[in-house]
Residue frames as a rotation matrix with the C-alpha (Angstrom) as fourth column:
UNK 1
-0.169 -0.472 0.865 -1.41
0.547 0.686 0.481 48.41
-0.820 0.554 0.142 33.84
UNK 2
-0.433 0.085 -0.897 -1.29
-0.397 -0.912 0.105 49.81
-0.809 0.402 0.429 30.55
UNK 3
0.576 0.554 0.601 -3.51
0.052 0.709 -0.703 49.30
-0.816 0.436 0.380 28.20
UNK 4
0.111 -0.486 0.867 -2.30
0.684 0.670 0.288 47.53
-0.721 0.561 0.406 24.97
UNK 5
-0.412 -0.056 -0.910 -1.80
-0.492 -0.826 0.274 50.08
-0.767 0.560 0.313 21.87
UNK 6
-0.425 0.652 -0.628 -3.89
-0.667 0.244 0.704 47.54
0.612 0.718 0.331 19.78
UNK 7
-0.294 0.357 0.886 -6.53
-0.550 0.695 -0.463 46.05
-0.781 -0.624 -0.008 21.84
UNK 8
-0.986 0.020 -0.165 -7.76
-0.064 0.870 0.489 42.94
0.153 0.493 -0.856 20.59
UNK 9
-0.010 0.941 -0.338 -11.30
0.826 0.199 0.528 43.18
0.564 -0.274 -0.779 22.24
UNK 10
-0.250 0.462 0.851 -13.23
-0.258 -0.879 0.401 45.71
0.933 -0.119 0.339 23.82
UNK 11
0.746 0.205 -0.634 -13.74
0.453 0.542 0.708 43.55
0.488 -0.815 0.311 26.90
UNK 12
-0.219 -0.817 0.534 -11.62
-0.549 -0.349 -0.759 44.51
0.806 -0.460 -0.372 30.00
UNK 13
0.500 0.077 -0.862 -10.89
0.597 0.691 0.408 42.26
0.627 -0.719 0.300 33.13
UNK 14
0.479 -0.099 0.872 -10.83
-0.775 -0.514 0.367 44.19
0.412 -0.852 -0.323 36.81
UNK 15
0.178 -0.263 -0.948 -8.33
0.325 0.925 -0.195 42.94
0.929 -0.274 0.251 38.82
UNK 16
0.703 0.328 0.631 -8.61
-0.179 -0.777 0.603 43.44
0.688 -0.537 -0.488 42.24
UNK 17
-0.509 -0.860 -0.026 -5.43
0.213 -0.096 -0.972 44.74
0.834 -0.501 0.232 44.88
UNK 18
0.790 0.316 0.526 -5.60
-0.188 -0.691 0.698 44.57
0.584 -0.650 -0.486 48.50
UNK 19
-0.074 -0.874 0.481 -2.76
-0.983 -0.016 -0.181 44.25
0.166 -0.486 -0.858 50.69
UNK 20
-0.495 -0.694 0.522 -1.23
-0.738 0.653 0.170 41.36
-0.460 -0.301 -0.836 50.52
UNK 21
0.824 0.563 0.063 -2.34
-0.358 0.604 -0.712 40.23
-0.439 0.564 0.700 47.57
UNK 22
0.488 -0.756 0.437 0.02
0.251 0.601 0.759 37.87
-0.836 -0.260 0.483 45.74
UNK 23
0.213 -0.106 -0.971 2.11
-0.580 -0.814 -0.039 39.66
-0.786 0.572 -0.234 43.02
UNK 24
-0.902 -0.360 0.238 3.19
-0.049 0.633 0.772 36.69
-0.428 0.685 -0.589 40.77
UNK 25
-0.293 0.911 0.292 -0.82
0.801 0.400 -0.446 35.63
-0.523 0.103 -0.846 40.69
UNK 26
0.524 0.478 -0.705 -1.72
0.190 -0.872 -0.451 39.41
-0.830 0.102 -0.548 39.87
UNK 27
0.249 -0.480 -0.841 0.85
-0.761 -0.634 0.137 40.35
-0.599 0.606 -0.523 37.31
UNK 28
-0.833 -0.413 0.368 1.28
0.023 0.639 0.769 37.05
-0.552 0.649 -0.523 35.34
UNK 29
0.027 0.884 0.467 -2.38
0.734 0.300 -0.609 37.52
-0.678 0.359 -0.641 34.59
UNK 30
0.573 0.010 -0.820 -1.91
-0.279 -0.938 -0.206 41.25
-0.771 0.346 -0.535 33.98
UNK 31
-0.208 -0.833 -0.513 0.99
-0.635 -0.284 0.719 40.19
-0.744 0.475 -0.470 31.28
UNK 32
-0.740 -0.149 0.655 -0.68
0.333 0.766 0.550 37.84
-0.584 0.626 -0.517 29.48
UNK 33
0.549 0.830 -0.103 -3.87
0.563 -0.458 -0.688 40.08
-0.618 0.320 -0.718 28.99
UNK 34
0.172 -0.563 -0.809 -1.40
-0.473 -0.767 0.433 42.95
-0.864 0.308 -0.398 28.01
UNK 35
-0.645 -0.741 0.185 0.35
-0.128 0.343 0.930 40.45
-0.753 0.577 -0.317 25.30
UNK 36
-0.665 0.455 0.592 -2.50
0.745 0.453 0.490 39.23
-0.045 0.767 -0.640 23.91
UNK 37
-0.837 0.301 0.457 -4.13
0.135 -0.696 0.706 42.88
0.530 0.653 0.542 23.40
UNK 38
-0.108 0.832 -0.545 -6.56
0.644 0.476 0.599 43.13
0.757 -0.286 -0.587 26.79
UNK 39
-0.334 -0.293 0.896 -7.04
-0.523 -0.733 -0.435 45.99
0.784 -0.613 0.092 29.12
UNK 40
-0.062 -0.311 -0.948 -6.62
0.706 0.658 -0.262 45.01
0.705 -0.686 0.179 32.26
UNK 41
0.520 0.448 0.728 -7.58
-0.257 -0.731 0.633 47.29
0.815 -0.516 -0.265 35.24
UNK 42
-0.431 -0.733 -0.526 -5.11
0.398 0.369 -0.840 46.97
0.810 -0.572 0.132 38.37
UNK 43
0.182 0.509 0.841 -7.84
-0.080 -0.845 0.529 47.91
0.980 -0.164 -0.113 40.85
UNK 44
-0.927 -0.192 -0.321 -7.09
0.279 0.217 -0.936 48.79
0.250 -0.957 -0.148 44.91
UNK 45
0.578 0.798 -0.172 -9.70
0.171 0.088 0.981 48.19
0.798 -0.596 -0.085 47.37
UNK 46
-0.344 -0.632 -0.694 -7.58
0.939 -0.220 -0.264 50.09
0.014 -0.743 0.669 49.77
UNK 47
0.738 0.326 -0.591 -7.79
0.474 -0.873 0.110 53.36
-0.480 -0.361 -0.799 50.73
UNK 48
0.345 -0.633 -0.693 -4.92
-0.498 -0.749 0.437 54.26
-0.796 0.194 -0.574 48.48
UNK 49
0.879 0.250 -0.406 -3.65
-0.459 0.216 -0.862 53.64
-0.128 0.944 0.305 44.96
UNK 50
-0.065 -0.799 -0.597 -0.52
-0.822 0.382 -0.422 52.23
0.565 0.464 -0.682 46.10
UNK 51
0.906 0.011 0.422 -1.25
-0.318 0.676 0.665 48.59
-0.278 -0.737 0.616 48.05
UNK 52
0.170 -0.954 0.247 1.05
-0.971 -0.205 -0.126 46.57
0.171 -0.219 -0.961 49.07
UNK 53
0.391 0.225 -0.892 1.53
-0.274 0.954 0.120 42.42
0.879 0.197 0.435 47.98
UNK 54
0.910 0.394 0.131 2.11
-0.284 0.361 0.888 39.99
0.303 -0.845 0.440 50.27
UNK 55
0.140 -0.986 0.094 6.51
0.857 0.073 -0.510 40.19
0.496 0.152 0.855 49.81
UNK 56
0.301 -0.233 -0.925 6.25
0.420 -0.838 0.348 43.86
-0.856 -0.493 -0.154 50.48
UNK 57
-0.680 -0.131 0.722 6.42
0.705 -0.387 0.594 44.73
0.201 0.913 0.355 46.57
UNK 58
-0.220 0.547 -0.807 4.42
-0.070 -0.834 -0.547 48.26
-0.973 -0.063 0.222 46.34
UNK 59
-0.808 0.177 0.562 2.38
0.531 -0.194 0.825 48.44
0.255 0.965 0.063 43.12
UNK 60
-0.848 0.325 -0.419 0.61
-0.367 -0.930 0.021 51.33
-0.383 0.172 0.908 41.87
UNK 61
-0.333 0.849 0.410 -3.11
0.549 0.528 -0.648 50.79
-0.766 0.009 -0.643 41.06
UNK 62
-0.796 0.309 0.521 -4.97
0.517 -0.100 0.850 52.00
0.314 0.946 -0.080 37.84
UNK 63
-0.208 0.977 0.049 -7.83
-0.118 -0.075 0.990 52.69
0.971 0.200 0.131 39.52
UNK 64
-0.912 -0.126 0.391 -9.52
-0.396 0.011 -0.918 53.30
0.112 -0.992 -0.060 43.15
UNK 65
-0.699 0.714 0.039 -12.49
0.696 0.692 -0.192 50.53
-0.164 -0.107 -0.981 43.97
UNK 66
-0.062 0.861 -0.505 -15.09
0.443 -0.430 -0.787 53.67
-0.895 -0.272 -0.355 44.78
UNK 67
-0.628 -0.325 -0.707 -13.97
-0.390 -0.655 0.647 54.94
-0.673 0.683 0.284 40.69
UNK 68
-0.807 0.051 -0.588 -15.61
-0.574 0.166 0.802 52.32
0.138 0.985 -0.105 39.03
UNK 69
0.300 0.945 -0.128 -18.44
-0.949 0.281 -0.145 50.50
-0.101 0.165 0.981 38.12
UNK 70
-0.505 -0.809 0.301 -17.55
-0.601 0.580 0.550 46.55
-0.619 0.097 -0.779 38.33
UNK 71
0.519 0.601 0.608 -20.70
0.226 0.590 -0.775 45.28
-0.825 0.540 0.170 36.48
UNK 72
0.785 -0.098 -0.612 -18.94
-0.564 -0.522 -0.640 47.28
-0.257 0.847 -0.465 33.22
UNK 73
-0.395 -0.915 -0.086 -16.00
-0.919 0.390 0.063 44.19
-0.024 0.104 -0.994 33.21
UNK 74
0.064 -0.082 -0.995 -16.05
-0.705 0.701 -0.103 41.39
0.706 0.708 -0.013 31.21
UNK 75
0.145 -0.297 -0.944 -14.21
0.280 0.927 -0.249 39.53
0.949 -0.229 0.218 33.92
UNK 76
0.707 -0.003 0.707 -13.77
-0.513 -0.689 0.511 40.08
0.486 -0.724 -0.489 37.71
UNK 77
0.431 -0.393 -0.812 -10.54
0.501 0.853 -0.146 38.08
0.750 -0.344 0.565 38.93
UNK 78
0.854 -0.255 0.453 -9.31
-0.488 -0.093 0.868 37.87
-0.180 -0.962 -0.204 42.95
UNK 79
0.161 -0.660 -0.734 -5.96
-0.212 0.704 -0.678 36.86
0.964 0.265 -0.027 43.04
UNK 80
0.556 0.311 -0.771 -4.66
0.370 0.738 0.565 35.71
0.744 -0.599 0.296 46.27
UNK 81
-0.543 -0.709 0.450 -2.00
-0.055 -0.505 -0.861 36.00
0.838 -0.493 0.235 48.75
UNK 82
0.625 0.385 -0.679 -2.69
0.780 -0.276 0.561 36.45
0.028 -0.881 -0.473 52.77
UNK 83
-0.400 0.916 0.005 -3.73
0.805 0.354 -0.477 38.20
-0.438 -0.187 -0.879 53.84
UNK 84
-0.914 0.308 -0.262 -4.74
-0.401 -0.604 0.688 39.74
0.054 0.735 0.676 50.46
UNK 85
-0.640 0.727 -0.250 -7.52
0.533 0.653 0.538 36.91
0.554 0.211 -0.805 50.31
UNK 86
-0.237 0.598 -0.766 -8.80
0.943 -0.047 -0.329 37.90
-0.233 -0.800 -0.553 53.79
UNK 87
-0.679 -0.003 -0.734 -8.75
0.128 -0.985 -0.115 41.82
-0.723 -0.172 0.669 52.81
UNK 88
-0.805 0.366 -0.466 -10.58
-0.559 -0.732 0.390 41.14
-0.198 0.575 0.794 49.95
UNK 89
-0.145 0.809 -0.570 -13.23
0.815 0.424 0.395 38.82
0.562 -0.407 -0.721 51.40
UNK 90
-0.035 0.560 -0.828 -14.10
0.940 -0.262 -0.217 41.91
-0.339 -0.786 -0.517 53.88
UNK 91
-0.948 -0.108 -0.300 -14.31
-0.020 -0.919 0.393 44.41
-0.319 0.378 0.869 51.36
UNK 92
-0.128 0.981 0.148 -18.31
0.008 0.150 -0.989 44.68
-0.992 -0.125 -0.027 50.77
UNK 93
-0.065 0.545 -0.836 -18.17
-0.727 -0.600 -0.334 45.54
-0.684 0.586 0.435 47.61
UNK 94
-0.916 -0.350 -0.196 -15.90
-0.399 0.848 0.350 42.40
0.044 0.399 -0.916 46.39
UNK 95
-0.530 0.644 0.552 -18.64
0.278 0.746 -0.605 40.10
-0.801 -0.167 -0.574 48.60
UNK 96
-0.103 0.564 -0.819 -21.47
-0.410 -0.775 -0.482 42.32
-0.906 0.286 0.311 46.07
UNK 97
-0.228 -0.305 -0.925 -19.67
-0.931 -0.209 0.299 42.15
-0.284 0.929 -0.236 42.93
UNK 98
-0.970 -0.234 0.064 -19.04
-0.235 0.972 -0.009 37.95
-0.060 -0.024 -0.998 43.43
UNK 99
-0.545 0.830 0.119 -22.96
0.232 0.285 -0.930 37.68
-0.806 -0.479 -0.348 43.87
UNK 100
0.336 0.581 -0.741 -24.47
-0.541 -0.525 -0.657 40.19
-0.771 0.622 0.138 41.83
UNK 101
-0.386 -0.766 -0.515 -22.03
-0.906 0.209 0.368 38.06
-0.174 0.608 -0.774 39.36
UNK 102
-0.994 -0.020 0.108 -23.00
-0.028 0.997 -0.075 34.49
-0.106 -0.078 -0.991 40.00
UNK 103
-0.230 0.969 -0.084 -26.82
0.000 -0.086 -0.996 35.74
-0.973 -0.230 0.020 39.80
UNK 104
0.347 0.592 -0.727 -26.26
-0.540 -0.508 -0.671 36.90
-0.767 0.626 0.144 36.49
UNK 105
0.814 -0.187 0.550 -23.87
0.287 0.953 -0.100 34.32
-0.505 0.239 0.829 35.29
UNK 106
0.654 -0.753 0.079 -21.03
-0.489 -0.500 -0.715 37.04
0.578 0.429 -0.695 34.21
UNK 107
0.528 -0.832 -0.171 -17.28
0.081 0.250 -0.965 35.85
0.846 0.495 0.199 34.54
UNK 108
0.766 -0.471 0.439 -15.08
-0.636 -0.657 0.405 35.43
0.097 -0.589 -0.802 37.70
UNK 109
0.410 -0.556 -0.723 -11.93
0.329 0.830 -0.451 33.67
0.851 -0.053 0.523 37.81
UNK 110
0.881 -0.193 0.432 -10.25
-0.445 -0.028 0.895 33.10
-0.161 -0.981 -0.110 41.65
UNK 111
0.365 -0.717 -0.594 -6.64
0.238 0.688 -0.685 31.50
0.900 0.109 0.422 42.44
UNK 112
-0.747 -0.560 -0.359 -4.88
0.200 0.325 -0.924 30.35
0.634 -0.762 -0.131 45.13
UNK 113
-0.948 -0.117 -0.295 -6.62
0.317 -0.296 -0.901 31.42
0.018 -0.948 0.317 47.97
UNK 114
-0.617 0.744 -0.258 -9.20
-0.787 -0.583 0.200 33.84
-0.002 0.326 0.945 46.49
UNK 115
-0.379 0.799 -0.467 -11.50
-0.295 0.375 0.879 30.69
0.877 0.471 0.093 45.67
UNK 116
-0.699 0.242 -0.673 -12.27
0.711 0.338 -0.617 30.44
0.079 -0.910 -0.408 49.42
UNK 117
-0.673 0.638 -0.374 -14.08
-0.356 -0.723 -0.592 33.72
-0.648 -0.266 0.714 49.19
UNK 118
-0.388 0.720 -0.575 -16.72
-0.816 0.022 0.578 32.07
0.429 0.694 0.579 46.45
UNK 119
-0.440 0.454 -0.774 -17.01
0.273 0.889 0.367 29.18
0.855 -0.050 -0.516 48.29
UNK 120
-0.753 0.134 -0.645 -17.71
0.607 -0.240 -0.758 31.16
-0.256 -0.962 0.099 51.59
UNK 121
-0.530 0.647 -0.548 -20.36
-0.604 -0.742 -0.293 33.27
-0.596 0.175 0.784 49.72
UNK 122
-0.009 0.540 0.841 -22.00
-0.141 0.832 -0.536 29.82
-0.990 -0.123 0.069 48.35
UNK 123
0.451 0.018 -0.893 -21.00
-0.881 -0.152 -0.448 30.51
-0.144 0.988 -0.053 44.51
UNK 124
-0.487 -0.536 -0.690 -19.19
-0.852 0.464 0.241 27.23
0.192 0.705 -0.683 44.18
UNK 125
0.045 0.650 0.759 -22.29
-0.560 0.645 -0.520 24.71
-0.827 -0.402 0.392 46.06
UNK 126
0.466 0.247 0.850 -21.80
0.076 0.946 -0.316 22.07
-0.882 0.212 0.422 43.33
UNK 127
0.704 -0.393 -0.592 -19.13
-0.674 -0.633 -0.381 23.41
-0.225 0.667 -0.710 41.29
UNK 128
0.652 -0.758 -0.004 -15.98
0.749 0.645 -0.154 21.95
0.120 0.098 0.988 40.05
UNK 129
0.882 -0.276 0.382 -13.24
-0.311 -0.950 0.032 24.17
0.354 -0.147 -0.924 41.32
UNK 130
0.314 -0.840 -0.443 -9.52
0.855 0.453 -0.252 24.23
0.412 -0.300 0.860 42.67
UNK 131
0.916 -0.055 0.398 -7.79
-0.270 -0.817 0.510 26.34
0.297 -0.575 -0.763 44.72
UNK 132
-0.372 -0.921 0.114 -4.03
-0.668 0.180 -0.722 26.44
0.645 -0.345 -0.682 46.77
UNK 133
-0.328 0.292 -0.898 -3.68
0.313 0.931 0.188 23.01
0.891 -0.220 -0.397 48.66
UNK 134
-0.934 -0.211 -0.289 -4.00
0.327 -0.173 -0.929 24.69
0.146 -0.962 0.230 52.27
UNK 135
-0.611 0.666 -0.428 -7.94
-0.462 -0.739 -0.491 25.76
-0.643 -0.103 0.759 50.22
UNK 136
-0.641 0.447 -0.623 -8.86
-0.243 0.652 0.718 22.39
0.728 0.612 -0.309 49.10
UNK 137
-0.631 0.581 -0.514 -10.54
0.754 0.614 -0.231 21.69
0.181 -0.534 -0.826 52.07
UNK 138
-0.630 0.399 -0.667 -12.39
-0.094 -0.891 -0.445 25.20
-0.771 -0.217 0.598 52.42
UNK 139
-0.585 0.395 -0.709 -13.78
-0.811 -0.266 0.521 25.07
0.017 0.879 0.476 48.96
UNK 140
-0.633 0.653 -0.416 -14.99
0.051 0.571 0.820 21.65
0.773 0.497 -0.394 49.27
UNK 141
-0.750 0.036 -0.661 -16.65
0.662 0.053 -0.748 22.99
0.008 -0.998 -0.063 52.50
UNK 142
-0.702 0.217 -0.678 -18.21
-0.546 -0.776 0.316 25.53
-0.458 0.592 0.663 50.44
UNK 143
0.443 0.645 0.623 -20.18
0.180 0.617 -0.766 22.46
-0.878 0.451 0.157 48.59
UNK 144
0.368 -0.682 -0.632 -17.33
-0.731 -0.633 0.257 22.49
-0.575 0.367 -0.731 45.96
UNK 145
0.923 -0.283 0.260 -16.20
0.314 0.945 -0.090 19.55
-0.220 0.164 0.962 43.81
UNK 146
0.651 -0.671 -0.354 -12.35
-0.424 -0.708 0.564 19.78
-0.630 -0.218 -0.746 44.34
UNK 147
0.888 -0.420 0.186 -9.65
0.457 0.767 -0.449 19.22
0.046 0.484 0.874 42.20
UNK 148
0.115 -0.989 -0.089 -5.84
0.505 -0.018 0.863 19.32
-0.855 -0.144 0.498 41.69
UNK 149
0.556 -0.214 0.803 -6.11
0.828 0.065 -0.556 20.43
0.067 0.975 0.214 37.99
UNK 150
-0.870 -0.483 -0.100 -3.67
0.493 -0.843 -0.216 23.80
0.020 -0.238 0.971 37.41
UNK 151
-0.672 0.696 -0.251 -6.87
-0.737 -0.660 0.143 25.87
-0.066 0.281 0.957 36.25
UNK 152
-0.646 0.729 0.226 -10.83
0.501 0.628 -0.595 24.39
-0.576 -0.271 -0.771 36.73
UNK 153
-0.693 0.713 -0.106 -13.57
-0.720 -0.691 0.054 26.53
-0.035 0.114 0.993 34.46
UNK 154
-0.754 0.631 0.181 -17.13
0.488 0.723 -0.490 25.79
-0.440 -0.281 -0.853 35.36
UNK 155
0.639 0.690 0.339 -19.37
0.732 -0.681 0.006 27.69
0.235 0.245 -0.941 33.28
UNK 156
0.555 0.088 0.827 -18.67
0.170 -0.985 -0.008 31.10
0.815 0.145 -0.562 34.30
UNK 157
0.922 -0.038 0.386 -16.65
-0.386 -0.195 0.902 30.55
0.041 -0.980 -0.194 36.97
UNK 158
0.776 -0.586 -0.233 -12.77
0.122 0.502 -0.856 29.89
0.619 0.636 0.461 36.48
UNK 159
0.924 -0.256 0.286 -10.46
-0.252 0.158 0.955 28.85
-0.289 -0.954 0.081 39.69
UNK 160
0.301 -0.889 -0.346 -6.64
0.078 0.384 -0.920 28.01
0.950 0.250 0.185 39.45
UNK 161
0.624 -0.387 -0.679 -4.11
0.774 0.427 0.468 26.62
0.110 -0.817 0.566 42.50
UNK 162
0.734 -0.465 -0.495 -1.63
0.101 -0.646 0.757 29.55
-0.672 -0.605 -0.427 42.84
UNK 163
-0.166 -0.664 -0.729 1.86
-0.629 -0.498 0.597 31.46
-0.759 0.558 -0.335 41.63
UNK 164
-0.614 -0.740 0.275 2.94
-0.147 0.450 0.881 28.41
-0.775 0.500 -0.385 39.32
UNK 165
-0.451 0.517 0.727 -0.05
0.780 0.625 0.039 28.22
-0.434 0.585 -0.685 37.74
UNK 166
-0.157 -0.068 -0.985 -0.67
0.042 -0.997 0.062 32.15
-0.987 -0.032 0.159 36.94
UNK 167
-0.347 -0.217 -0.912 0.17
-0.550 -0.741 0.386 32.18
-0.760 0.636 0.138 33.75
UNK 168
-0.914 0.396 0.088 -2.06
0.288 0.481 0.828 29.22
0.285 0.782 -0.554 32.50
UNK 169
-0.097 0.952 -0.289 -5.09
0.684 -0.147 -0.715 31.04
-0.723 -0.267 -0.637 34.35
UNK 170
-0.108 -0.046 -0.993 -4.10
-0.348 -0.934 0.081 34.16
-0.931 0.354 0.085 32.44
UNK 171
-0.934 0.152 -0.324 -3.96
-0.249 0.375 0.893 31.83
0.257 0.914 -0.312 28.72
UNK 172
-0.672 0.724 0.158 -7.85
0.734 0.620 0.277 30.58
0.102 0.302 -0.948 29.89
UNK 173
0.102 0.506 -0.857 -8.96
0.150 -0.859 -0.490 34.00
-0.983 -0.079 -0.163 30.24
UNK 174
-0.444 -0.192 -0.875 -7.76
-0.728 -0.492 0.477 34.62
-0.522 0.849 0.078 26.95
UNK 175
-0.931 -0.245 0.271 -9.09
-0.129 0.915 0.383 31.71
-0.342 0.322 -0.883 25.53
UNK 176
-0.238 0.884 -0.403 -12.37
0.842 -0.019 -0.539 32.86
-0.484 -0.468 -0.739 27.11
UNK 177
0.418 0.574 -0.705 -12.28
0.176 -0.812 -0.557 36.17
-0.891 0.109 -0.440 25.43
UNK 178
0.296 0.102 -0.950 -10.72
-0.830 -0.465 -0.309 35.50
-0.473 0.880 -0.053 22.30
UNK 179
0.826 0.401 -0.395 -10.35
-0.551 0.723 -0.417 32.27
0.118 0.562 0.819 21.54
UNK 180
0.883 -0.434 0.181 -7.80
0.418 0.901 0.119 29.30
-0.215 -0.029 0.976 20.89
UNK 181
0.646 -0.485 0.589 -5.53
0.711 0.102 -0.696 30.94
0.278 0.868 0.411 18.33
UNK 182
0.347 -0.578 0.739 -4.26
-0.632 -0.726 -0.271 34.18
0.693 -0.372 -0.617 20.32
UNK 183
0.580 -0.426 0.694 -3.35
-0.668 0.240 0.705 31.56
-0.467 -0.872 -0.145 23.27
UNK 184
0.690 -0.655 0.308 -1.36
0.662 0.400 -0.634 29.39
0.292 0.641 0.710 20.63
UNK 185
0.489 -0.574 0.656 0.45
0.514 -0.418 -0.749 32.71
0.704 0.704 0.091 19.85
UNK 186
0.742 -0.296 0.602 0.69
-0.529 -0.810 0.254 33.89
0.412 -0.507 -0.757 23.38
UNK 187
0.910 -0.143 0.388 1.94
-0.045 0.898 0.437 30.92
-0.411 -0.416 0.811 24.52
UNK 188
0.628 -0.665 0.405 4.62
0.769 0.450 -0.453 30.59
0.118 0.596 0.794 21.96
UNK 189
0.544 -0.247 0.802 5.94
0.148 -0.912 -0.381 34.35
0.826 0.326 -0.460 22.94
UNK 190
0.492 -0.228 0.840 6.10
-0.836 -0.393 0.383 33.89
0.243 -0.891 -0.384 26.71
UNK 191
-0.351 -0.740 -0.574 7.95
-0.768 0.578 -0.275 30.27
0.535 0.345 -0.771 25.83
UNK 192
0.417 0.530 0.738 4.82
-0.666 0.731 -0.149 28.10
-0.619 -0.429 0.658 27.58
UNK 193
-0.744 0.084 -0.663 5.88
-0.316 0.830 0.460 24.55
0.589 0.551 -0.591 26.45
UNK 194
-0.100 0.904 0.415 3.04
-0.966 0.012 -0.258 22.97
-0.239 -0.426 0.872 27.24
């Protein structure tokens, strides 16, 4: 993704690609960061920088998992998709990051799918969370409190239901890193009535 030509914050949110991840879930976030002046990181946990979503869209990564450092991001968000979910549940580093995260209380946000891999790695055990319906029962298996809302934030932890809801997960990231007023303004650009 490119990064903005006037960032708005020094913060940057890793997002992470593995095959057959969902491309609406990925790139509605990626466009609202972009709008509202966030770098965004398109990162593959593949073996190559081009993965492949869960349509058969090819997108080019930013970045190759073994390049970076993920403690150095603000935010760490899984989007979903099958079997993106599953590829990135069995990527060690993901399982790592999601821990080493929840230990220290730093930022992850999950949708659709993806919030099965926090509840399967015990990060949501009395949370409030949401997830795609076919991953309401997984999460609350997990020791989850489920819900229906589009987008759930618990503390440090920040869960939405899938595609349709994309582009209010992306406005509560922003919200999260810069406040009320830039999601007013993004909101009013990408025509959210709300």
């Amino acid at each position: 993704m490119p990064t903005p030509d006037k960032l708005a914050t020094d913060a940057a949110v890793a997002i992470m690609l593995a095959d057959g991840f969902e491309e609406v879930e990925a790139l509605a976030v990626a466009d609202v960061l972009y709008r509202a002046g966030v770098r965004s990181d398109l990162i593959s946990v593949t073996d190559a920088r081009h993965v492949t979503s869960s349509h058969g869209i090819r997108v080019v990564a930013d970045l190759m998992l073994e390049d970076v450092d993920l403690s150095t991001y603000a935010l760490l968000f899984l989007p979903g998709g099958l079997p993106g979910t599953t590829n990135l549940k069995a990527t060690p580093a993901i399982q790592a990051e999601v821990l080493r995260r929840s230990d220290a209380r730093e930022p992850i946000a999950a949708i659709c799918a993806a919030p099965s891999i926090l509840a399967e790695l015990g990060v949501l055990d009395g949370r409030h969370a949401t997830a795609n319906p076919a991953f309401i029962q997984a999460i609350a298996a997990g020791g989850a409190i489920a819900h229906e809302n589009p987008v759930v934030v618990d503390e440090f932890i920040t869960t939405s239901r899938g595609a349709g809801t994309a582009l209010e997960l992306g406005l509560e990231i922003v919200r999260q890193l810069l406040g009320d007023d830039e999601v007013e303004e993004i909101s009013r650009g990408v025509v959210l009535t709300r």
